[in-house]
N, C-alpha and C positions, 0 to 999 in steps of 0.2 A: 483089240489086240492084234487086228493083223496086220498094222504100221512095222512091229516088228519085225514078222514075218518076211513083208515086202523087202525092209531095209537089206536082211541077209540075203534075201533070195538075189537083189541084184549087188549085192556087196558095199552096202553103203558103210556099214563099219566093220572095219579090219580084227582082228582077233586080240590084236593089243590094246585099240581105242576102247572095247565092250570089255573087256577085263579086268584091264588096267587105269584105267580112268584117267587117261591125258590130262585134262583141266582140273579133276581133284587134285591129281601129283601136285602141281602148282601151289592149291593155296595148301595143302598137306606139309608141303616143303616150306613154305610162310612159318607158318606154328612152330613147324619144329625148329627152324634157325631161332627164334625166340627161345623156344625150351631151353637149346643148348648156349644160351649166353650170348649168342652170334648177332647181333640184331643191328653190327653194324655192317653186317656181311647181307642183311636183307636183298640188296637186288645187284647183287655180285655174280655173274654170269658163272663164275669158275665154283663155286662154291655152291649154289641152285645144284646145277651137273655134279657134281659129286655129291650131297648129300642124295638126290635123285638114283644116281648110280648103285650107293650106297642101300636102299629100298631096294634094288634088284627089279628097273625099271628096264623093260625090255631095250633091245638097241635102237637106238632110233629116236627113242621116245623121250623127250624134252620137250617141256614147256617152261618158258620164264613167268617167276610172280612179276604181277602187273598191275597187284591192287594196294591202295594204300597202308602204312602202316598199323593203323587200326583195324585192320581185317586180318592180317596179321595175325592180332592178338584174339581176334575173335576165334580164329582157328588152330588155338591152342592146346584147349583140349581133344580135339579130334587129335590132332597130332602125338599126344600120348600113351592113342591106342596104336596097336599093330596094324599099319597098313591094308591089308586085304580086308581086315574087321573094319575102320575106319571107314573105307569106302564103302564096303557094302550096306555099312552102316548108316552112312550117307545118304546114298540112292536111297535106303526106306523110309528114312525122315523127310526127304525132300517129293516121296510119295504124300505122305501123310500132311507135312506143309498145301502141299497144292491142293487136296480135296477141303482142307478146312478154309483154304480162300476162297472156294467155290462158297463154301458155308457161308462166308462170312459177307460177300458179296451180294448175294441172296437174300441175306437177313436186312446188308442195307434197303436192296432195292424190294423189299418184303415182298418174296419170292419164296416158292417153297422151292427145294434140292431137288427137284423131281428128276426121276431117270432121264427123262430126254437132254436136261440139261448138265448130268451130269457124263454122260455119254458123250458129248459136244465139248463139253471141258474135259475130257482125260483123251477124247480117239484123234484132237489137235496135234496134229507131229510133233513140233517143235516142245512138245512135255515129255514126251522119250529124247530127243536130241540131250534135254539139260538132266534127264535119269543116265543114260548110258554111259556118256560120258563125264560125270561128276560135274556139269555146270551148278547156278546157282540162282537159275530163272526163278524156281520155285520159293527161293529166300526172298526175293526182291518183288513177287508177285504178291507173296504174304505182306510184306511192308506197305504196298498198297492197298490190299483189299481191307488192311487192318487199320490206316487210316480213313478210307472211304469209309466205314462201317462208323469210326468214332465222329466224321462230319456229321452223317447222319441222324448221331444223338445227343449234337452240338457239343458235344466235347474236342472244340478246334486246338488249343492247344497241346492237349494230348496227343490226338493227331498229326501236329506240326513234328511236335517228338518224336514220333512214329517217322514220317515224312524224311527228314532229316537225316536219315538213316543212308538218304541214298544219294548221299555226298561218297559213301564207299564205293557205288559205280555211277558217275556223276554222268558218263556223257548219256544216259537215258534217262535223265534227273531233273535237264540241263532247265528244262521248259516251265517246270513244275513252279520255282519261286519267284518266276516271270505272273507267269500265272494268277497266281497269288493275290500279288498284288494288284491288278487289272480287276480280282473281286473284292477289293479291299476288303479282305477275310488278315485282321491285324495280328487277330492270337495266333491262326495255323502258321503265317509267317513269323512271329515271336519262338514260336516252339520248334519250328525247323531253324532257324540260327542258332539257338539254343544248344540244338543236339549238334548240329555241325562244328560248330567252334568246339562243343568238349568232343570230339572225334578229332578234330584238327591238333586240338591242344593234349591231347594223348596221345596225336601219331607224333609230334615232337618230344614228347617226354618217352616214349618207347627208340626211337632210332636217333636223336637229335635234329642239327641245325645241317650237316652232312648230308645225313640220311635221308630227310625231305628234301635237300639238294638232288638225291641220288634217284628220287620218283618222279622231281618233275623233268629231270633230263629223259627218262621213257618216254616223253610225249614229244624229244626229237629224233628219234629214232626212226627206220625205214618201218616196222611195223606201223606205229600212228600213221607216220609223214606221204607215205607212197601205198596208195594202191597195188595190192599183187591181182595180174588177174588168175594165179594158183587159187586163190580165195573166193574168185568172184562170186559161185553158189555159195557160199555164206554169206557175203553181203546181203544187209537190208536196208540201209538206209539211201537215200541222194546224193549225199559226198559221197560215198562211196563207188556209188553205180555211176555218177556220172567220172569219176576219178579212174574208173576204169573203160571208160567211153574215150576219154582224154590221152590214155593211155600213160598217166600217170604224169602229164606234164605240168601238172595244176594239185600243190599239197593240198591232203583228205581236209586239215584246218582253216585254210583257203575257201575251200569248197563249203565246209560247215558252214562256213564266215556267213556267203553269200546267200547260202540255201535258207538259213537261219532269220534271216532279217522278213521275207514276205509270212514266212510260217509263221513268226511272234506276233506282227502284223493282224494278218488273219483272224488268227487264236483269242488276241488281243480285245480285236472288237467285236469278238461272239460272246465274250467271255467279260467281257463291263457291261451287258445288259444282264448279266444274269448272277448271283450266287449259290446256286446251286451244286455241293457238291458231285450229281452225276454229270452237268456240264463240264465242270472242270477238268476231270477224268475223262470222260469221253473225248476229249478234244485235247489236251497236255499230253498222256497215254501217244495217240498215234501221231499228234504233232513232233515229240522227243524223240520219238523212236523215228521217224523220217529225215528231222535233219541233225540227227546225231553223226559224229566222226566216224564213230566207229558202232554199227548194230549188227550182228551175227544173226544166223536163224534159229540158235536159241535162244534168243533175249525177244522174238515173237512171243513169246509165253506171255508176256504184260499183255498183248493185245485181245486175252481171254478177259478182263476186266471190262474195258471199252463195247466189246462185242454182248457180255451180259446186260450191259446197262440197254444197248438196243434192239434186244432182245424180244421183252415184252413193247419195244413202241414203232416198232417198224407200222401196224398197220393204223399209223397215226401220220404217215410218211408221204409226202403228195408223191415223193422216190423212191418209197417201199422196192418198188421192184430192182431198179438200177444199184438201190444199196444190197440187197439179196445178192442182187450176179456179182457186187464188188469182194460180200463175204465170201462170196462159193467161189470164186477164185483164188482170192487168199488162201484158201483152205486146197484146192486144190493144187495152186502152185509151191504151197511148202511140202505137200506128195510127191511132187516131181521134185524136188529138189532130194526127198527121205530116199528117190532113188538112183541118185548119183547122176542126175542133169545138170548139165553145167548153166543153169537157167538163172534168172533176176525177174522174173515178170512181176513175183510177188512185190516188189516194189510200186511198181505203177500200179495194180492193187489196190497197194494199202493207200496211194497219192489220190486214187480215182475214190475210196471211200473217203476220204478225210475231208477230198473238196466235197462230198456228193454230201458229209456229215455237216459241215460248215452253212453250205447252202437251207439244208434244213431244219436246222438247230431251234427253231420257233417251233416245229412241231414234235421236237424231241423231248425237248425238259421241259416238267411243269413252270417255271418261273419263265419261260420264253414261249410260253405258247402264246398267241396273237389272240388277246380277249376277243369274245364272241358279240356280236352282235347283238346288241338291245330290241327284243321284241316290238314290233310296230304296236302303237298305241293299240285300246281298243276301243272304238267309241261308242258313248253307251247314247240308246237314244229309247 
């Protein structure tokens, strides 16, 4: 608990962002345009701001919905309570969301919950970034851990169902049904189209043929399109960090484009020697999150899945150590960033663990370890 501590101490969140929940406002204001009949006013810049205004959202404070229709409707009932209850409400669900993906994670990798590790999954910054502010790491962390668990017990379509889910925040999604297929796992891919197409086909029944007109023109907008370096200490991804290297002369989708292509690559052929659900994870997890358009430093919070799984096998690691110094920088550079540095190292980081994970992927998951050597005969005489 003293991540919080630090943040006020050097002012990392403002009196309105810890109170008011900037990114809850957002999907808050989703639900209730639905409540009120409005749902072809969904992502109407003039109408967000006044219903926002309308809540008694301090000055200043706007955020636009960004997510698609059916999340929307997901946050519907929240939006029926009283705002201050709603979020506070929020934050403690999204407490309780995160410690049971620890659980659930755990139980995959038949792990007990022991204190050390659940200390290492809650004193991660980036799990206060998505409490404080009303993010939704914690939602989309669950979605994971809860599919990873039903791999596990060969329940892959379920899992796909599960999976599927994260068509709602697609650009950390993106790798997953790439993925997939390279372990020709046919149900978990059945069950994630599955759920995506009836997420697709209710965000058109919720807003129409308009209205999805009106969410994929958000991705030409200067938000997506251009690099702010206002933003850079949020950034986590390679389009990103190098889009602001570029100084934004090269669009974030552009940069995705190209970043995208060696990462699938990579992913690809660690990932057809093996079926192993903690492969898949391990390697999809920080592959998505690196060449996504757009990864913020809460949406780190996924990278608590990846790090459990190599957890118990680092000292199986011919790079044990060199992956250690990659985690304890990660970890250390989303500190510096919880205190208002205007930093990106955690990038090259997560780049330096993912090749250093890639490189040793034989000695990481059971189905890629490099069989052992057959004992020299013995001769009898």
């Amino acid at each position: 608990m003293a991540f919080p501590v630090i943040s006020e101490a050097f002012g990392y969140f403002d009196a309105v962002s810890f109170s008011y929940g900037a990114d809850f406002l957002a999907f808050y204001t989703g639900g209730l345009l639905l409540n009120k009949g409005k749902a072809s006013e969904l992502y109407d810049e003039v109408a967000q701001k006044g219903e926002q205004t309308r809540l008694g959202a301090p000055k200043g404070v706007w955020l636009p919905y960004f997510y698609p229709p059916a999340y929307a409707w997901l946050m519907r009932p929240w939006s029926t309570l009283p705002y201050p209850i709603a979020f506070r409400l929020w934050q403690m669900t999204c407490i309780v969301c995160h410690v049971f993906s620890l659980w659930l994670i755990c139980r995959g990798l038949r792990l007990q919950l022991t204190p050390d590790i659940l200390l290492v999954g809650t004193a991660y910054p980036p799990v206060y970034f998505n409490v404080f502010v009303g993010q939704n790491g914690a939602w989309f962390l669950l979605v994971y851990a809860l599919a990873f668990y039903l791999m596990t017990k060969e329940r892959d379509f379920l899992a796909g169902l599960i999976l599927g889910l994260g068509v709602l925040k697609p650009q950390l999604f993106w790798l997953i049904p790439l993925m997939i297929i390279a372990q020709r796992r046919w149900k978990l891919l059945a069950g994630s189209v599955v759920m995506s197409m009836g997420l697709a086909f209710s965000s058109l029944l919720i807003v129409g043929v308009q209205g999805i007109r009106d969410y994929l023109a958000l991705f030409n907008t200067p938000f997506y399109t251009i690099p702010s370096s206002r933003f850079m200490f949020m950034m986590q991804s390679l389009p990103q960090f190098l889009g602001v290297i570029l100084g934004g002369r090269v669009g974030q989708f552009a940069l995705a484009g190209l970043v995208s292509i060696p990462i699938t690559m990579l992913s690809w052929r660690a990932l057809a020697r093996d079926r192993s659900p903690e492969a898949l994870f391990l390697i999809s997890v920080m592959g998505a999150i690196l060449g996504a358009p757009q990864a913020f430093h809460y949406d780190l919070v996924l990278l608590i899945l990846p790090a459990l799984i190599l957890y118990p096998r680092l000292s199986k690691m011919n790079g044990s150590r060199q992956v250690q110094v990659a985690l304890a920088a990660l970890f250390l550079t989303a500190l510096l960033m919880w205190i208002w540095l205007p930093l990106q190292p955690s990038v090259l980081a997560l780049l330096t663990l993912y090749i250093l994970v890639l490189r040793e992927t034989r000695s990481l998951v059971p189905g890629m370890a490099a069989p052992e050597e057959a004992p020299a005969p013995v001769s009898k005489r």
